[in-house]
C-alpha positions in Angstrom: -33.7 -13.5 -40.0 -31.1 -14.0 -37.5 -31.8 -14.1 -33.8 -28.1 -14.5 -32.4 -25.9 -11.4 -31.5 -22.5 -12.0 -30.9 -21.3 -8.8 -28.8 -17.4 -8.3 -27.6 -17.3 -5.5 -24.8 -13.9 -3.7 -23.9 -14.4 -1.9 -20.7 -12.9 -0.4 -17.4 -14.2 0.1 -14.0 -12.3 2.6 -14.1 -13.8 4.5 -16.7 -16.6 6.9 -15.5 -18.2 6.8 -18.9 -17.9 2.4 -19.1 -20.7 3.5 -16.2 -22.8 5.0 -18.2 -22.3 3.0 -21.2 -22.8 0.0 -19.9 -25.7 0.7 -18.2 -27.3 2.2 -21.1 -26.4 -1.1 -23.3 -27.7 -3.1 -20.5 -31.0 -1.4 -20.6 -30.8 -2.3 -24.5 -30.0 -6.0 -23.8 -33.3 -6.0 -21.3 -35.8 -4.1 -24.0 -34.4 -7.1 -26.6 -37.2 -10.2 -27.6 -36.7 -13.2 -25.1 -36.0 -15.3 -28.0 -32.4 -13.4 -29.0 -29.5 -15.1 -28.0 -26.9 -12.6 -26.9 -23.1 -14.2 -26.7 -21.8 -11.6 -24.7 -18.0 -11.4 -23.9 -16.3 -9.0 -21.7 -12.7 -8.2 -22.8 -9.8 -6.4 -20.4 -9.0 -2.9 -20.8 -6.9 -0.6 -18.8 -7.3 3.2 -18.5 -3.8 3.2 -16.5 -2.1 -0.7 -16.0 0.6 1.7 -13.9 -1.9 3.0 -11.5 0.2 2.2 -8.0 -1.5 -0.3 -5.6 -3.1 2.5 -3.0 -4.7 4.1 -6.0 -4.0 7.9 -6.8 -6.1 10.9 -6.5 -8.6 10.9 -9.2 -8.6 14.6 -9.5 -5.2 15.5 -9.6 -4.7 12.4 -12.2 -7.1 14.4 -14.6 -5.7 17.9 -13.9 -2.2 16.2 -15.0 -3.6 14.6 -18.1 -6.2 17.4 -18.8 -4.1 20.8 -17.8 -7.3 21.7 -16.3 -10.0 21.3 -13.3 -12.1 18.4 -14.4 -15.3 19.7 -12.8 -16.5 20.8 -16.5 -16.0 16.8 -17.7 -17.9 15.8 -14.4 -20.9 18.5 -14.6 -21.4 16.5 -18.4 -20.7 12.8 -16.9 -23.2 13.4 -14.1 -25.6 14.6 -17.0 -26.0 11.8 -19.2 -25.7 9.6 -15.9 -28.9 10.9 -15.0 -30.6 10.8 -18.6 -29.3 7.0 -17.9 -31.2 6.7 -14.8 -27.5 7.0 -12.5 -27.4 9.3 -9.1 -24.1 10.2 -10.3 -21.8 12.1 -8.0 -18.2 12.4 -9.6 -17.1 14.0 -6.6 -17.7 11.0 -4.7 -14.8 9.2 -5.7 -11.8 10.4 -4.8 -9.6 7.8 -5.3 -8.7 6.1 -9.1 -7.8 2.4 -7.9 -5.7 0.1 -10.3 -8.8 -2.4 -11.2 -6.4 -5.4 -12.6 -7.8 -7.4 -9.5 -11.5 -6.3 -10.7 -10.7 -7.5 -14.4 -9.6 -10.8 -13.3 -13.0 -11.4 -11.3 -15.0 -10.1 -14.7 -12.8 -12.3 -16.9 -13.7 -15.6 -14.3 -17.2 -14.7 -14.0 -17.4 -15.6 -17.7 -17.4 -19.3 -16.3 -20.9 -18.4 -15.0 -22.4 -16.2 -17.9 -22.5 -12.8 -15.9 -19.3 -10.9 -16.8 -21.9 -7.9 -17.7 -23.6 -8.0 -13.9 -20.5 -8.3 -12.7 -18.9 -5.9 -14.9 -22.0 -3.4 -14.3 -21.6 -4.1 -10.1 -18.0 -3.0 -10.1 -18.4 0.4 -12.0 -21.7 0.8 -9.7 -19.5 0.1 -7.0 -16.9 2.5 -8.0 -18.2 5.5 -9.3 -22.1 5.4 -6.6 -20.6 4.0 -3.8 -17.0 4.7 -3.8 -15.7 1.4 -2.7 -11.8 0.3 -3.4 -12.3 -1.8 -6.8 -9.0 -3.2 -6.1 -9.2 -4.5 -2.8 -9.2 -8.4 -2.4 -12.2 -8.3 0.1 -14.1 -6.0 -1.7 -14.0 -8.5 -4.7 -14.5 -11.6 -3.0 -17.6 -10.0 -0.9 -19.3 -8.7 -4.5 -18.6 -12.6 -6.0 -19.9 -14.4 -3.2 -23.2 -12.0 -3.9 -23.4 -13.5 -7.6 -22.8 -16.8 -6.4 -19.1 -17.5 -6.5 -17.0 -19.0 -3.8 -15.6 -15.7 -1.4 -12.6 -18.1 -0.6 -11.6 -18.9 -3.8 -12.1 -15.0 -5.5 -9.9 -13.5 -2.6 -7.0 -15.7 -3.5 -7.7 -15.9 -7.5 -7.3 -11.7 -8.0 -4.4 -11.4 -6.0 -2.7 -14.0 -8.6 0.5 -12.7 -9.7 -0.2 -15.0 -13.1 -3.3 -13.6 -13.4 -2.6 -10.2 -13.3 -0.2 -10.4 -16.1 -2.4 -12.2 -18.1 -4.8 -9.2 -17.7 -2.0 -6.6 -18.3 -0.9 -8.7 -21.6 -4.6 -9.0 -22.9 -5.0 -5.3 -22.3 -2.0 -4.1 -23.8 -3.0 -6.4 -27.1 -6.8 -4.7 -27.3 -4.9 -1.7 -27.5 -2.8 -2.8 -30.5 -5.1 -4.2 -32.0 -6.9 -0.9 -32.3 -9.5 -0.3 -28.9 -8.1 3.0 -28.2 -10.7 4.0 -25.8 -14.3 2.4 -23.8 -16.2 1.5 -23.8 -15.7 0.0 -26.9 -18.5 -2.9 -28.9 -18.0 -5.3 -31.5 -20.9 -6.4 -33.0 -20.9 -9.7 -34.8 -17.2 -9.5 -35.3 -18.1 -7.0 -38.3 -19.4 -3.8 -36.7 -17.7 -1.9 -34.0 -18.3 0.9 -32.1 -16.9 2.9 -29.0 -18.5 5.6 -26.6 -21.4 5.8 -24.3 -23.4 5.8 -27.1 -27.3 6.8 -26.7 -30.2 3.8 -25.9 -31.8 4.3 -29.5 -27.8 3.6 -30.9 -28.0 0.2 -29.6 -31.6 -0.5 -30.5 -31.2 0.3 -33.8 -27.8 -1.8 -34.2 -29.5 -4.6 -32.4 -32.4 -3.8 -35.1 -30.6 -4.3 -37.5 -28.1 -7.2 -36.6 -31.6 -9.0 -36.1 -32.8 -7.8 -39.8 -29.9 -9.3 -41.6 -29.3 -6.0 -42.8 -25.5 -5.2 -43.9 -23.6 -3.8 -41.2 -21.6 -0.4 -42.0 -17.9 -0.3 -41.7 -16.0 -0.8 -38.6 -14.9 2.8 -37.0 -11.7 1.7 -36.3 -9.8 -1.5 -36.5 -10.8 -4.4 -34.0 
């Protein structure tokens, strides 16, 4: 019987639903045995890598891509946010922020093992407190919190080098077949996209740890 997970995460902080997904997985990870070893990797995605620097109006975004009020999407978001255990206000937010400057500070905190608390603090951050995801501050303020240096963070997301290294590894997750988040690969065998239910990941996890034969991918990873 296998106690090791392997577990590669494509998400956004932009993503409303990489909110509630995330926190429900991370709930998963907590209920697992103390003896699992979870190799967790967080993986860039972007909603919109064209999002202009000030951010854009979140609603008016949706109404564009939508043809319609997004009120109905929200009402359901703030729904399973609270079945989750979320005060979720989508109304809060006004502002969608380009979050290449919050995927560089997930993709470094992989140095320190806590790309899913910090990944988990930025769409907290977001979508309960409505804080600018983009700016440098911001960012170095929430890394010094999870012990990184503030110095250091301010001046590594606002790295030219690193942005495009996000943008690139963003663009490939898409060709490779992530088409939406958040979006799970189990073991390198199994994968699975959505804010899927807690019992969806305990029984995955269930049977990852049984040795059982995974199912199929859904879609190409």
């Amino acid at each position: 019987m296998s106690k090791k997970i392997k577990i590669d995460l494509f998400s956004d902080p932009a993503c409303p639903w990489c909110l509630v997904g995330l926190t429900r997985f991370d709930q998963a990870l907590k209920r697992l045995e103390p003896d699992v070893e979870v190799e967790l990797t967080h993986h860039a995605y972007l909603l919109d890598p064209n999002t202009p620097e000030g951010g854009e109006n979140a609603r008016e975004v949706l109404q564009m891509k939508y043809g319609q009020a997004p009120d109905e999407m929200w009402d359901r978001l703030e729904e399973e946010g609270k079945k989750a255990g979320l005060d979720l206000d989508m109304r809060k937010q006004e502002v969608r922020y380009p979050t290449q400057r919050a995927q560089i500070l997930i993709a470094i905190a992989k140095e320190k093992e806590l790309q899913q608390e910090v990944a988990l603090a930025l769409s907290q951050a977001n979508y309960l407190h409505a804080e600018n995801i983009s700016d440098p501050d911001f960012l170095a303020d929430l890394a010094e919190i999870h012990g990184f240096d503030r110095e250091e963070i301010f001046h590594l997301v606002q790295r030219e080098d690193l942005k495009e290294h996000i943008e690139k590894a963003a663009a490939d997750a898409s060709k490779q077949g992530v088409q939406g988040v958040p979006f799970f690969i189990f073991n390198e065998q199994y994968a699975m996209s959505g804010a899927q239910p807690d019992q969806v990941f305990d029984q995955v996890f269930q049977q990852i740890l049984s040795g059982e034969p995974m199912p199929a991918p859904d879609q190409p990873a």
